[in-house]
LUMKE-720771 format. One record per residue (C-alpha): residue number from 1; residue in one letter; x, y, z. Coordinates in Angstrom, 3 decimals. Example, Ala and Ser with C-alpha at 12.3 -4.5 7.8 and 13.67 -1.06 7.14 Angstrom:
BEGIN
1, A, 12.300, -4.500, 7.800
2, S, 13.670, -1.060, 7.140
//
This chain:
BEGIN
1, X, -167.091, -2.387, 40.958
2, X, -168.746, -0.751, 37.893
3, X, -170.815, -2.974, 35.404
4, X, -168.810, -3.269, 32.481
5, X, -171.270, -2.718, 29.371
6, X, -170.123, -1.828, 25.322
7, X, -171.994, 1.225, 26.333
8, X, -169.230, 3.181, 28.312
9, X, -167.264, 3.021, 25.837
10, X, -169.145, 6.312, 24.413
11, X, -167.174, 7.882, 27.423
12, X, -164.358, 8.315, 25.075
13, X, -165.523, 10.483, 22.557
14, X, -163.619, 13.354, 21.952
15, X, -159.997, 11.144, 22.178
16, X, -159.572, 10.622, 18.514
17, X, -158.191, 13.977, 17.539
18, X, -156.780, 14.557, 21.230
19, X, -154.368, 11.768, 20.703
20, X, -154.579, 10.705, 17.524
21, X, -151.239, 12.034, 16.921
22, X, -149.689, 10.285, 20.359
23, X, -146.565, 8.766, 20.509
24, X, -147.005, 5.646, 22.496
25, X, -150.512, 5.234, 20.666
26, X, -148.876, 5.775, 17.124
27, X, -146.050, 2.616, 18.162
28, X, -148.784, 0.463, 18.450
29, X, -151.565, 1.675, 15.567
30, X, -148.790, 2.388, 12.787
31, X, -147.956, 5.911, 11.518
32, X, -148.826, 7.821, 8.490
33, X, -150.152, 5.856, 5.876
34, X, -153.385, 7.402, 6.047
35, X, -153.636, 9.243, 2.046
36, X, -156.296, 7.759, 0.302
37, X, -154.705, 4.935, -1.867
38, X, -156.431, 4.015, -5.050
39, X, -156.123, 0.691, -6.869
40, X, -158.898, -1.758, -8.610
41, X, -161.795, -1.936, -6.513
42, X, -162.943, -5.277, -7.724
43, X, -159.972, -6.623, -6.480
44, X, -160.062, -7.155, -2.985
45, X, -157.644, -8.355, -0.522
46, X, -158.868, -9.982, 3.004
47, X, -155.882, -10.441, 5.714
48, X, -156.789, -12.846, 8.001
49, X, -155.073, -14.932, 10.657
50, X, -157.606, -17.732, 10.003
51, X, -159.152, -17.758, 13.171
52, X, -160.093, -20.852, 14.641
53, X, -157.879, -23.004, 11.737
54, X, -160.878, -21.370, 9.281
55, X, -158.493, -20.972, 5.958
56, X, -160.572, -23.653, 4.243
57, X, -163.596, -22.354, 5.297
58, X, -162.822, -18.820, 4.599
59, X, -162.037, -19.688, 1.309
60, X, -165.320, -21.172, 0.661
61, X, -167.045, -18.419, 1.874
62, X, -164.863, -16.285, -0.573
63, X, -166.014, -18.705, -3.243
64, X, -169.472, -18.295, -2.579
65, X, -169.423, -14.413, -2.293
66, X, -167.610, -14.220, -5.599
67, X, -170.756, -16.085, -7.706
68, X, -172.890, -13.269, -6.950
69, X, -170.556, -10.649, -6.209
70, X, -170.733, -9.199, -9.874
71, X, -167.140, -9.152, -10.746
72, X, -165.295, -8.545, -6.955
73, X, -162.843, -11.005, -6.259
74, X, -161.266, -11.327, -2.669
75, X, -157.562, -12.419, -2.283
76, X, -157.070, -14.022, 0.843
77, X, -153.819, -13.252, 2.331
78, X, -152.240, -15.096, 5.358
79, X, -151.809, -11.881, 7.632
80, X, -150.068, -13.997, 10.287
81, X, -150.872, -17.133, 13.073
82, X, -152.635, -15.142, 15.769
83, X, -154.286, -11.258, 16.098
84, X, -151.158, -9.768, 16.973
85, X, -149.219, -10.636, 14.042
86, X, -152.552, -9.372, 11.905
87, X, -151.889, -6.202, 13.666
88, X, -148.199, -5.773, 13.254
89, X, -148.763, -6.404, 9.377
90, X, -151.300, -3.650, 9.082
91, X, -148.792, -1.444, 11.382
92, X, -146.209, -1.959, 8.130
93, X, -148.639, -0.810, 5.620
94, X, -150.437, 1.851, 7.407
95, X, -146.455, 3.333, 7.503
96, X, -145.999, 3.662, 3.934
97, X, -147.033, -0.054, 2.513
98, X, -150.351, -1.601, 0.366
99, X, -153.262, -1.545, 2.788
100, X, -155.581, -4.454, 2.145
101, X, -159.844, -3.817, 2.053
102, X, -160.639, -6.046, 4.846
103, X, -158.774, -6.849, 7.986
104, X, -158.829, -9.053, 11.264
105, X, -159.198, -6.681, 14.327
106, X, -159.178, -8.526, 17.615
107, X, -160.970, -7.388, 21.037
108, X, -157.882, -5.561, 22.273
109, X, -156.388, -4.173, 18.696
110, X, -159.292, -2.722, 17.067
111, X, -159.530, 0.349, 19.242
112, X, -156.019, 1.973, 18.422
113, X, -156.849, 1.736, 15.164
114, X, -160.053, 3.399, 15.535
115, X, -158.690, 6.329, 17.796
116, X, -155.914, 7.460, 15.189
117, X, -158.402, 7.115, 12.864
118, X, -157.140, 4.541, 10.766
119, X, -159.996, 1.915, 10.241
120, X, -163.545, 3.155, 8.850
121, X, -166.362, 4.430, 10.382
122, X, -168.946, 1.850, 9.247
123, X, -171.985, 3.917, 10.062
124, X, -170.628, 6.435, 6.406
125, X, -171.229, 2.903, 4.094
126, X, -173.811, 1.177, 5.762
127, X, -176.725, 2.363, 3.502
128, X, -174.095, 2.375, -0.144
129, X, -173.116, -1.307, 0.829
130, X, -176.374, -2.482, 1.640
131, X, -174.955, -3.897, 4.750
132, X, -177.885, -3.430, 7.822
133, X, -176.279, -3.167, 11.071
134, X, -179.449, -4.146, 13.432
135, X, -178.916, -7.682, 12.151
136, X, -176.011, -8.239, 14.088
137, X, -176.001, -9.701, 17.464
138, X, -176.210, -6.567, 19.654
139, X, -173.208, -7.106, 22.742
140, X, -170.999, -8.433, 19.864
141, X, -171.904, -5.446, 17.112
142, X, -171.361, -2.922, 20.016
143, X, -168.546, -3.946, 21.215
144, X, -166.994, -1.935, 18.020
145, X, -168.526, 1.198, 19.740
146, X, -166.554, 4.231, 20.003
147, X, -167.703, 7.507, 19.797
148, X, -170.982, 6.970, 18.635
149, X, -170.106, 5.039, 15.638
150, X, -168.868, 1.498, 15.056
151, X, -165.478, 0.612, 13.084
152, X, -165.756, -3.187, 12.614
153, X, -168.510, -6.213, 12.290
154, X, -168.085, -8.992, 14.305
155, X, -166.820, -12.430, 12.569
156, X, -164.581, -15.261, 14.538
157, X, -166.622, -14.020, 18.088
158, X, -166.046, -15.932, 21.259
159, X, -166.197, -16.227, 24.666
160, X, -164.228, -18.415, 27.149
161, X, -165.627, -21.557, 27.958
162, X, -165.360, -24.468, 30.285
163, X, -164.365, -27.842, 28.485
164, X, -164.060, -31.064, 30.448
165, X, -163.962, -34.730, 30.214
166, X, -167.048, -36.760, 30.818
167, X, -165.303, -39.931, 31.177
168, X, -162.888, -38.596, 33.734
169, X, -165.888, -36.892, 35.728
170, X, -167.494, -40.293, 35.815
171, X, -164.814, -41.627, 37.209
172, X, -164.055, -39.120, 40.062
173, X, -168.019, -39.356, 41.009
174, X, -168.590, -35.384, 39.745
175, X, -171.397, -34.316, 38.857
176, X, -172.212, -34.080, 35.092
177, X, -171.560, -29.941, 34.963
178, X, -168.806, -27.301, 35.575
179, X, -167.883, -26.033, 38.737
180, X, -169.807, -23.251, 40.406
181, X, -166.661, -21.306, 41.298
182, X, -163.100, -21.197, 41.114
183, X, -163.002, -22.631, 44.813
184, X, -164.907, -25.518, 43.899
185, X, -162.432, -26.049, 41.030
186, X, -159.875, -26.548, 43.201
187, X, -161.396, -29.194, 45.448
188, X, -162.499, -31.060, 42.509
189, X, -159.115, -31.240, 41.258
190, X, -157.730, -33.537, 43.450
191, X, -160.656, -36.292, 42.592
192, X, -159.671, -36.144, 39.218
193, X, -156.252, -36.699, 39.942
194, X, -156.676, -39.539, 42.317
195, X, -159.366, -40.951, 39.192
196, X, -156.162, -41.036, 36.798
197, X, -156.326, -37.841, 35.005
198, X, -152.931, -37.168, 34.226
199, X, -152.813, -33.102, 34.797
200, X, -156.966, -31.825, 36.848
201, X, -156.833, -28.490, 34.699
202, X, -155.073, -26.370, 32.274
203, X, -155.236, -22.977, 30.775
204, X, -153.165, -20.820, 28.311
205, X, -150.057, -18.830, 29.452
206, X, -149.108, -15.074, 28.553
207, X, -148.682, -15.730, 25.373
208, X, -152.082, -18.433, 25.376
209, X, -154.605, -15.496, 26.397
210, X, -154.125, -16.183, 29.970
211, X, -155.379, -12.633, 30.267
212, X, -158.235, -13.107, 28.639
213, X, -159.854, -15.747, 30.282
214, X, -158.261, -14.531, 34.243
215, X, -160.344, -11.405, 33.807
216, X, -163.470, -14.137, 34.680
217, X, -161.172, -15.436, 37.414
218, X, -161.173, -11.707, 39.151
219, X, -164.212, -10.857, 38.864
220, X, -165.487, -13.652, 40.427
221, X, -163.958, -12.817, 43.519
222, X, -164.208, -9.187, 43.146
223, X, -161.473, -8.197, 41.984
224, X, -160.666, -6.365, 38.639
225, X, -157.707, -5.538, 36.149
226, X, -159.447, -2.156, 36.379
227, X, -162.827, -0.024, 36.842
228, X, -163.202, 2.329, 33.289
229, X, -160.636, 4.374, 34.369
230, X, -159.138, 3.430, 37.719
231, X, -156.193, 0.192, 37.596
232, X, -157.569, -2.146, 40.332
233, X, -154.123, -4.722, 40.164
234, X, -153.076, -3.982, 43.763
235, X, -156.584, -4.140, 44.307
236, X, -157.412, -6.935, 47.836
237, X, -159.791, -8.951, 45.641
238, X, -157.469, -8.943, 42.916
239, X, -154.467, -10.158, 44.948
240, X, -156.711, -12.503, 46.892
241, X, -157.633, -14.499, 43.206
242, X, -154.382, -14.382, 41.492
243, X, -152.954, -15.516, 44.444
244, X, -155.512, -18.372, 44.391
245, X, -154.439, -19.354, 40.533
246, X, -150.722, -19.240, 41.633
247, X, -151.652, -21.560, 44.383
248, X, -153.233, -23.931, 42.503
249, X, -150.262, -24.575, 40.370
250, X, -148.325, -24.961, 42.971
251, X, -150.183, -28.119, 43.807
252, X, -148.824, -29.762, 40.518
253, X, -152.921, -30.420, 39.600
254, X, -152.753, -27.358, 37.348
255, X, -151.160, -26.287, 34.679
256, X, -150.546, -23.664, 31.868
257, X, -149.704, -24.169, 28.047
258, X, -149.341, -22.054, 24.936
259, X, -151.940, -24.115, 23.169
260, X, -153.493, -25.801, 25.826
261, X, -156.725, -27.229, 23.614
262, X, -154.232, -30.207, 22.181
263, X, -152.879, -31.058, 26.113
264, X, -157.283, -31.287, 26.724
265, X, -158.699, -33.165, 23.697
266, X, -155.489, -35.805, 24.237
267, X, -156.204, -36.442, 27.222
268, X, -153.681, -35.177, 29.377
269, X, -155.844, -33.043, 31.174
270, X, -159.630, -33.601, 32.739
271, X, -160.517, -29.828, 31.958
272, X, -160.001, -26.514, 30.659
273, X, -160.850, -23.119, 29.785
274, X, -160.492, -21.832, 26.118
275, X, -162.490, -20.016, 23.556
276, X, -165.462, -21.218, 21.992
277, X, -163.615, -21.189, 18.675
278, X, -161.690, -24.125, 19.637
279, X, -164.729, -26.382, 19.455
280, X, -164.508, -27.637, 16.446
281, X, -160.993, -28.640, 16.929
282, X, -161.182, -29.638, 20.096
283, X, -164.046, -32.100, 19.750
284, X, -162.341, -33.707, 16.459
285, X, -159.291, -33.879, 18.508
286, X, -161.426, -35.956, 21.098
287, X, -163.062, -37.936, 19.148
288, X, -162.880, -41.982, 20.178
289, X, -160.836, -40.615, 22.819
290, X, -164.031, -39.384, 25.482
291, X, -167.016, -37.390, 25.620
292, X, -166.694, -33.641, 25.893
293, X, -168.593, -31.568, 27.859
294, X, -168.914, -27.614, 28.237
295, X, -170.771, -25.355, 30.898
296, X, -170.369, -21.480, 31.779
297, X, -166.672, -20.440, 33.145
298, X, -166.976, -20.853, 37.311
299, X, -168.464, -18.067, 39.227
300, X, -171.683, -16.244, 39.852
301, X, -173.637, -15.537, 36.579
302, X, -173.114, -11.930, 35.044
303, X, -169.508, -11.769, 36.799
304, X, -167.271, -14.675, 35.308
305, X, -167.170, -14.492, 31.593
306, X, -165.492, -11.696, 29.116
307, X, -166.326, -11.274, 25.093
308, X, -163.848, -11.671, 22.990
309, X, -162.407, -12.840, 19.292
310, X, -162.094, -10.546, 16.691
311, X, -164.178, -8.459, 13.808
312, X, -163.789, -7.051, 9.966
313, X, -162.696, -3.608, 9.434
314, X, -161.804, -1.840, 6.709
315, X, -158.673, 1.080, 6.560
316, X, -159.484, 4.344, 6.337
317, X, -156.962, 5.443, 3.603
318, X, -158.367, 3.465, 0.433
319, X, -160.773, 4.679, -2.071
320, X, -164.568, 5.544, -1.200
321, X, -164.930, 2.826, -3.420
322, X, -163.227, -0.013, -2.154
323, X, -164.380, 0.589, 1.238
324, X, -168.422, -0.021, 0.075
325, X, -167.014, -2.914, -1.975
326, X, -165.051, -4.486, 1.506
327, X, -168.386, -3.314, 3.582
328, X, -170.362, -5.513, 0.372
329, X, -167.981, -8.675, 1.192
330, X, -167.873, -8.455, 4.780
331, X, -171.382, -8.704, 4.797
332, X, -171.578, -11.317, 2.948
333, X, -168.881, -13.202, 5.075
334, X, -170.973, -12.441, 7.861
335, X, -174.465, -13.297, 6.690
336, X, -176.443, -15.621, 8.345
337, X, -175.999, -18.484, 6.175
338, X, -172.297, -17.907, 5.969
339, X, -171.684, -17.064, 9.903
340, X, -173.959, -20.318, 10.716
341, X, -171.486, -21.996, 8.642
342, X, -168.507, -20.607, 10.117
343, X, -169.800, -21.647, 13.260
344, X, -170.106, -24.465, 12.743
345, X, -166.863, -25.223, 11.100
346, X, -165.116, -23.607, 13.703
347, X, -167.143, -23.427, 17.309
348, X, -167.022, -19.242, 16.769
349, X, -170.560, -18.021, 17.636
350, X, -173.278, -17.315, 15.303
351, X, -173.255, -13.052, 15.002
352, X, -176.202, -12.262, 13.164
353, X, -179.321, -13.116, 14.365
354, X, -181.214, -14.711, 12.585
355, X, -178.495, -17.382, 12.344
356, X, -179.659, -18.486, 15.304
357, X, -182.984, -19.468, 13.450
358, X, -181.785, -21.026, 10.455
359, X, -181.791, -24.768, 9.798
360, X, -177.918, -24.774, 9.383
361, X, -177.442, -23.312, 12.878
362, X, -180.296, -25.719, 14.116
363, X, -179.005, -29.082, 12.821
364, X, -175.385, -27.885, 14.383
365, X, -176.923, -27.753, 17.541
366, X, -178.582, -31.024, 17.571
367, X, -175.451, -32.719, 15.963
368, X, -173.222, -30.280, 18.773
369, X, -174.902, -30.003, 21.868
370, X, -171.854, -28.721, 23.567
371, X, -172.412, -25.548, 21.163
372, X, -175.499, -24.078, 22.671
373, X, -173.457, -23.240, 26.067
374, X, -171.671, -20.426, 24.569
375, X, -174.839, -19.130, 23.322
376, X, -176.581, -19.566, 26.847
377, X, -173.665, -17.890, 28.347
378, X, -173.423, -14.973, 26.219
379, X, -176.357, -12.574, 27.608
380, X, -174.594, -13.137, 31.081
381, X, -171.046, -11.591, 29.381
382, X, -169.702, -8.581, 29.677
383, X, -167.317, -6.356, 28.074
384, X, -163.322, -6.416, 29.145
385, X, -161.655, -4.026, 31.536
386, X, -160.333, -1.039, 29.848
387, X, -156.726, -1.740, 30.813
388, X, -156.628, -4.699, 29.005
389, X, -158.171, -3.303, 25.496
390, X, -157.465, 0.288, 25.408
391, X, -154.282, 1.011, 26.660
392, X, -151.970, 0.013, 23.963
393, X, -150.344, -3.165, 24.890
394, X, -152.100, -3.549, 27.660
395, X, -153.036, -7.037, 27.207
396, X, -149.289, -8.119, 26.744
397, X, -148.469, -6.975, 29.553
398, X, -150.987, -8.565, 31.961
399, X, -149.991, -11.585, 30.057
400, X, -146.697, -10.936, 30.868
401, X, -147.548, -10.604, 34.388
402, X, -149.566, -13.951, 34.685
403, X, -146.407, -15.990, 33.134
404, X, -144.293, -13.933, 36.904
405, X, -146.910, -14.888, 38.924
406, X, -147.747, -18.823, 38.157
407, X, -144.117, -19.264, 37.946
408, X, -144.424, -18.422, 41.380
409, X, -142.873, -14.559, 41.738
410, X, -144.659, -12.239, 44.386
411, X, -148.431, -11.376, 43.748
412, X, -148.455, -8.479, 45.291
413, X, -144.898, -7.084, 43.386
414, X, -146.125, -8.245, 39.793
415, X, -149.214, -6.837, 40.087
416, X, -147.980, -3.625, 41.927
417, X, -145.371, -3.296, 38.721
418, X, -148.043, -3.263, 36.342
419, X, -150.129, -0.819, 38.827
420, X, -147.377, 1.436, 38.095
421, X, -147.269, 0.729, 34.434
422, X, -150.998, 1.114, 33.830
423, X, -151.936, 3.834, 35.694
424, X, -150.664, 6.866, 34.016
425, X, -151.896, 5.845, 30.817
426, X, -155.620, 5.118, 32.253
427, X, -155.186, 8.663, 33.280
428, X, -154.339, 9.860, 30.204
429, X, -157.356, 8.028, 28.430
430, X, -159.465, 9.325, 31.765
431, X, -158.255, 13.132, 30.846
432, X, -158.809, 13.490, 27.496
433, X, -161.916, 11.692, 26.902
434, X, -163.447, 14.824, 29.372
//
């Protein structure tokens, strides 16, 4: 299987103005809408989804870019409760509506946007906004790469991570860390069950980024949603791992939710894996309850975890104008004073550098210990499979696929449907970016 890096991503170049104008693509990225609109450029407006329950937070940070910003203001506008509902408001206005300056673009919606050419090259403002692009957190800032130019900064960035309860460990006789693999997982469920933990382990569902965090799940055991261009569901190793998760609900020890970080942090269950931005929540949710702990996703090092979250862009049909005055706030939001503070409000990791080095970031980590595992685990991350955020709608529909298969339908037919379903448009995505 092929190491996934941000890098291959330059493999697409030449697919903006190939299919730019495609169909399918243009159902999911919006339609027209792309005439420069106008409009006061010291009047900003931010949609966000508030990642990570960050409206507070965000509207601090919009407080404190405003006292120096000479004169910009930023509206913040609720753009909806998750990434998808971000993207189907910006669909609306990119077909005729008010685009705002700055958007939410998650891992799997960003690139649509870029390919019809509808969010900014960021490389054409860099210098005008002031904004310097090396101070970003490399595998995060190039996982905007696309065609040898980047179309958003990273902001609410996570990975997947491994939660569980200290007390309950204690009391099954575990050892004070995560599992080393899925397998392992499984055997220590039953421990935890007989210790009194209510449910062993719990994930999301379909609609709870199930496939997100599965992607670690395959590739631990080999398997693969696909390799760059080539869908790898009917895949053996594939098969052999879902079949594994579907397994280990069948036992009753395991379980999936929408929102599974309230079912953890009350209790109900003795682990989990969720993003990183849940941290905050999830420990204040736990707290006088147990002691949390949090280690790398199970599975060999360099083969078990997926980036994720989301990133600021800016649309490509507003004034030359507005766009350096968005890049101006976005870097701002995404300083290192303000994304040490947003990490710590939330549990989102630190993207600039030199965040990592500041006394804000420092005195988080001593206060939150269970903060510094994301960080660990990040240079051992790597990119997601190109079915899942490429192909338009991809990731709903592996979603859709987990929900069949741990309500126990056939492995082998789910994943064979979405085979099916996949593989012509990895083709087309294969063809055109020749």
């Amino acid at each position: 299987m092929t190491v996934r890096t941000p890098l291959t991503r330059r493999s697409l170049l030449g697919l903006t103005a190939a299919l730019a104008g495609s169909a399918g693509l243009a159902a999911c990225a919006g339609t027209g809408g792309t005439s420069e609109q106008g409009g006061d450029a010291k009047k900003l407006q931010f949609w966000s989804n508030h990642p990570g329950s960050s409206k507070d937070l965000e509207t601090q940070l919009i407080k404190n870019f405003e006292k120096q910003s000479d004169g910009v203001t930023i509206t913040l506008v609720d753009g909806g409760q998750n990434y998808e509902e971000v993207q189907q408001k910006f669909n609306a206005a990119l077909s005729g509506g008010q685009l705002p300056d700055i958007v939410v673009v998650s891992d799997v919606t960003w690139f649509n946007f870029a390919l019809n050419e509808q969010i900014t090259p960021l490389e054409d403002l860099f210098d005008k906004a002031g904004v310097k692009a090396e101070d970003y957190v490399k595998p995060l800032y190039e996982d905007y790469a696309f065609g040898g130019k980047h179309y958003a900064l990273p902001y609410s960035r996570s990975t997947p991570l491994f939660y569980y309860n200290k007390d309950m460990w204690s009391k099954a006789g575990l050892p004070d860390n995560g599992p080393e693999s899925w397998d392992q997982l499984v055997e220590w469920a039953q421990p935890l069950k007989d210790a009194g933990a209510p449910l062993s382990f719990v994930t999301g569902d379909g609609v709870g980024y199930l496939d997100w965090i599965a992607q670690g799940l395959l590739w631990s055991k080999g398997g693969a949603y696909s390799d760059q261009y080539t869908a790898k569901f009917t895949d053996p190793a594939t098969i052999e791992a879902a079949t594994l998760l579907q397994n280990f609900k069948k036992t009753g020890l395991y379980d999936v939710s929408t929102d599974p970080a309230p079912v953890f942090s009350s209790g109900q269950a003795a682990a989990m894996i969720e993003s990183t931005g849940s941290l905050k929540g999830i420990l204040d949710g736990s707290a006088g309850k147990f002691e949390v702990g949090t280690a790398f996703l199970p599975g060999p090092e360099g083969k078990a975890c997926p980036t994720g979250g989301a990133g600021l862009a800016i649309p490509a049909g507003i004034s030359e104008e507005r766009k350096v005055n968005a890049l101006k706030a976005i870097g701002f939001l995404t300083s290192a004073e303000s994304t040490a503070t947003f990490a710590e409000g939330t549990g989102y990791m630190p993207v600039q550098t030199a965040a990592l080095e500041s006394d804000t970031m420092k005195a988080y980590l001593e206060k939150t210990p269970q903060a510094q595992t994301a960080l660990d685990q990040l240079p051992h991350t790597h990119s997601q499979d190109f079915a899942r955020v490429f192909v338009a709608g991809g990731g709903k529909e592996i979603g859709g696929a987990w929900d069949k298969i741990i309500q126990g339908g056939d492995v082998a037919s789910v994943f064979g449907e979405v085979q099916t379903w996949m593989e012509p448009k990895l083709a087309e995505l294969a063809k055109k970016a020749k």
